[in-house]
C-alpha atoms as one frame of an Amber mdcrd trajectory, in Angstrom:
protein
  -6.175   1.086  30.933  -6.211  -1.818  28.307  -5.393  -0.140  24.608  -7.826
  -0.143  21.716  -8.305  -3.420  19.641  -8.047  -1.708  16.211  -4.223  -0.343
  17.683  -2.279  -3.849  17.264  -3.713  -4.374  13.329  -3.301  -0.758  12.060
   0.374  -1.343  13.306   1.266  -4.676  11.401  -0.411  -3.067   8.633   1.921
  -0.027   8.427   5.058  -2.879   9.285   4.050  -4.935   6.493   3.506  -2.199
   3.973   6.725  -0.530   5.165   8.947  -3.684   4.535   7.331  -4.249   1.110
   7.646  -0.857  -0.263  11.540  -1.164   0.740  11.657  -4.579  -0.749  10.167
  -2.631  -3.767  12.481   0.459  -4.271  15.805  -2.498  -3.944  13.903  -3.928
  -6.544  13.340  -1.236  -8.439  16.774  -0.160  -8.091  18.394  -3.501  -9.028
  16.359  -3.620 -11.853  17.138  -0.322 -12.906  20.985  -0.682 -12.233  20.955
  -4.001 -15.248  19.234  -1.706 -17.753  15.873  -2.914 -17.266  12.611  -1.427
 -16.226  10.688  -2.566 -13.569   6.501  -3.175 -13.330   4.617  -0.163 -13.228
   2.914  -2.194  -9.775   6.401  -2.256  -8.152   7.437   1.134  -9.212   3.665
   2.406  -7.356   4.476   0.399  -4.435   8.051   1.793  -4.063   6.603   4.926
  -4.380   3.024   5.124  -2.634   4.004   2.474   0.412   6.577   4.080   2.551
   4.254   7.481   2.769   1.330   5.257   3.783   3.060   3.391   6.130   4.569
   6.771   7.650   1.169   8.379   7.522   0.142   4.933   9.672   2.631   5.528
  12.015   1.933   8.983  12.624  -1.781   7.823  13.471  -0.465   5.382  15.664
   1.588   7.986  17.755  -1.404  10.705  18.021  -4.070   8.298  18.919  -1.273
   6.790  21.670  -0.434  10.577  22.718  -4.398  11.426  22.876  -4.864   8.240
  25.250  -1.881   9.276  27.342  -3.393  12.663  27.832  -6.939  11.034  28.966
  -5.325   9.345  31.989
């Protein structure tokens, strides 16, 4: 059985918003280690990206578990 087309994009979706919202919290933390403060659009991504990208992943592994359990 052939997986889903929407399966491939939802997961270099939650890749690329995973490796961003790292890049953000080094940046945020670099930032904040020489005194500064960082954008309040950095800080959100730092913050909001790596639960998105989890929450992703998590709906990558049911919907891969639920087709598993159909064949």
């Amino acid at each position: 059985m052939t997986s889903p087309g929407y399966r491939r994009p939802l997961m270099i979706m939650a890749a690329v918003v995973a490796v961003l919202s790292l890049t953000a919290v080094g940046t945020v933390m670099a930032v904040a280690f020489n005194g500064g403060v960082p954008p309040v659009w950095v800080t959100w991504t730092a913050l909001y990206g790596l639960p998105v990208a989890f929450i992703l992943a998590i709906i990558l592994l049911l919907d891969s578990v639920r087709q598993r359990r159909r064949q």
